[in-house]
C-alpha positions as CSV (number, residue, x, y, z in Angstrom):
1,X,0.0,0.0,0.0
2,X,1.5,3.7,-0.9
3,X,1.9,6.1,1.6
4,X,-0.3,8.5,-0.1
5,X,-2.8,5.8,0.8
6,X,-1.8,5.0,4.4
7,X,-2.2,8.5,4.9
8,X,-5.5,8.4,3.6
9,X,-6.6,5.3,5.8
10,X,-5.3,6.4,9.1
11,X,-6.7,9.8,9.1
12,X,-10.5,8.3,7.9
13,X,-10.6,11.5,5.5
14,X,-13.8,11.2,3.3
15,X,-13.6,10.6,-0.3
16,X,-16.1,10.4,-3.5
17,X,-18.7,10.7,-0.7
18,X,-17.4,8.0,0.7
19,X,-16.2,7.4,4.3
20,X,-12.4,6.0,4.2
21,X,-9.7,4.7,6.5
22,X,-10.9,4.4,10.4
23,X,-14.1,5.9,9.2
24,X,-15.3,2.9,7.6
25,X,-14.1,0.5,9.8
26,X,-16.5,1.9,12.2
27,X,-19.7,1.8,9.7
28,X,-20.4,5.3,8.6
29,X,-20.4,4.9,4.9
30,X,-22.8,8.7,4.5
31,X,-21.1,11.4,5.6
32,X,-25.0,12.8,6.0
33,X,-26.3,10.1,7.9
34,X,-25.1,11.8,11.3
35,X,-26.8,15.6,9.8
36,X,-30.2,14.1,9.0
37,X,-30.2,11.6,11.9
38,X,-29.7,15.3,14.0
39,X,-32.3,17.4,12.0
40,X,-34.8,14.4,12.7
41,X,-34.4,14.8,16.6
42,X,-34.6,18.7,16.2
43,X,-37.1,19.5,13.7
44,X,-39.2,16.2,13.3
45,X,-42.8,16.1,13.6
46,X,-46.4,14.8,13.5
47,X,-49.1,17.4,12.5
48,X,-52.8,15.1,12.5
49,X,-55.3,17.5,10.1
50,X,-58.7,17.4,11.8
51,X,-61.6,18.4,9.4
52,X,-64.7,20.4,10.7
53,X,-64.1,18.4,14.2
54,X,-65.0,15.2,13.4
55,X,-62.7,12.8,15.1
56,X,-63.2,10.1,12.4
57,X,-62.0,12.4,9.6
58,X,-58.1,13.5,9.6
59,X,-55.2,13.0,7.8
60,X,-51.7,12.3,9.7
61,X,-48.9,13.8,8.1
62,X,-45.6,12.5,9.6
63,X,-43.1,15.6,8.7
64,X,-39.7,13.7,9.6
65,X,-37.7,16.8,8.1
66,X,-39.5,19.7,9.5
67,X,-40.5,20.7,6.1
68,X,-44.5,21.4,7.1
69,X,-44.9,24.8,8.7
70,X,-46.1,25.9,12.5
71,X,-50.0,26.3,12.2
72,X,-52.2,28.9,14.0
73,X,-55.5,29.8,14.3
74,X,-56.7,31.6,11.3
75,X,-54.2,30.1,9.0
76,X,-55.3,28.9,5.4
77,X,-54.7,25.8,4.4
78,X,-55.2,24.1,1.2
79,X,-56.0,20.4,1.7
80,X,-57.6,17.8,-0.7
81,X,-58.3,20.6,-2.9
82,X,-59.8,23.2,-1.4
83,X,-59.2,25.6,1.6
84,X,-59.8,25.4,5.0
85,X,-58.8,27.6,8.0
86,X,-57.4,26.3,11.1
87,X,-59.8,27.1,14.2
88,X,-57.4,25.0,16.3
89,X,-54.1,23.8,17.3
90,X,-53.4,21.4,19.6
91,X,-50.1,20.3,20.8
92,X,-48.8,16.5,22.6
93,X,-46.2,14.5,22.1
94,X,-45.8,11.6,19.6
95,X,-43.6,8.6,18.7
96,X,-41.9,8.2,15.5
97,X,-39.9,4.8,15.6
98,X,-38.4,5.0,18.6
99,X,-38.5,8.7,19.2
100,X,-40.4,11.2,21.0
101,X,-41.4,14.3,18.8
102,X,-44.2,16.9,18.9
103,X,-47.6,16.3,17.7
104,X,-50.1,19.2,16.5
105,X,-53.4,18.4,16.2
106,X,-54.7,21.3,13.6
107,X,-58.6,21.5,13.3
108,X,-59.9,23.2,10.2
109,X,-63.1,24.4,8.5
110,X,-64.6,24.3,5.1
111,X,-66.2,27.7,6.6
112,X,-63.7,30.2,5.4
């Protein structure tokens, strides 16, 4: 093995996206595995759309990036088509694999 390579190896620098050297021998073959695994615990979370308060009619969105926006009353939303406006927001906690993240229970009305 060259020395160039050696060097490589020892230090675990990354390479082609790849992890090399003492990196790899540990099992980190992303080097954005550790970055989304982090965003997830700080921005992940479960928003449940309640429509016109009926308990038997929502959609669960499970927003593991923290792409979907904080709701609040009098928002507009556009949902299966149409608008509604939020009357209500809810928070709790949920689980998400193996992880506790917030849960917002948004209820919204046809009645804009």
């Amino acid at each position: 093995m060259g020395s160039a390579r050696a060097a490589i190896i020892d230090e675990g620098r990354w390479q082609h996206g790849c992890a090399c050297g003492a990196a790899s021998r540990r099992g980190y073959n992303s080097p954005l595995k550790d970055q989304e695994d982090a965003r997830m615990r700080d921005q992940a979370k479960q928003v449940v759309f309640r429509y016109n308060d009926d308990d038997t009619d929502a959609d669960v969105e499970v927003d593991i990036l923290g792409d979907l926006p904080q709701y609040a009353v009098g928002d507009i939303v556009t949902r299966r088509g149409k608008s509604w406006k939020v009357v209500r927001v809810l928070s709790h906690q949920a689980l998400i694999g193996s992880q506790q993240v917030p849960a917002y229970i948004v209820t919204v009305t046809d009645k804009v």
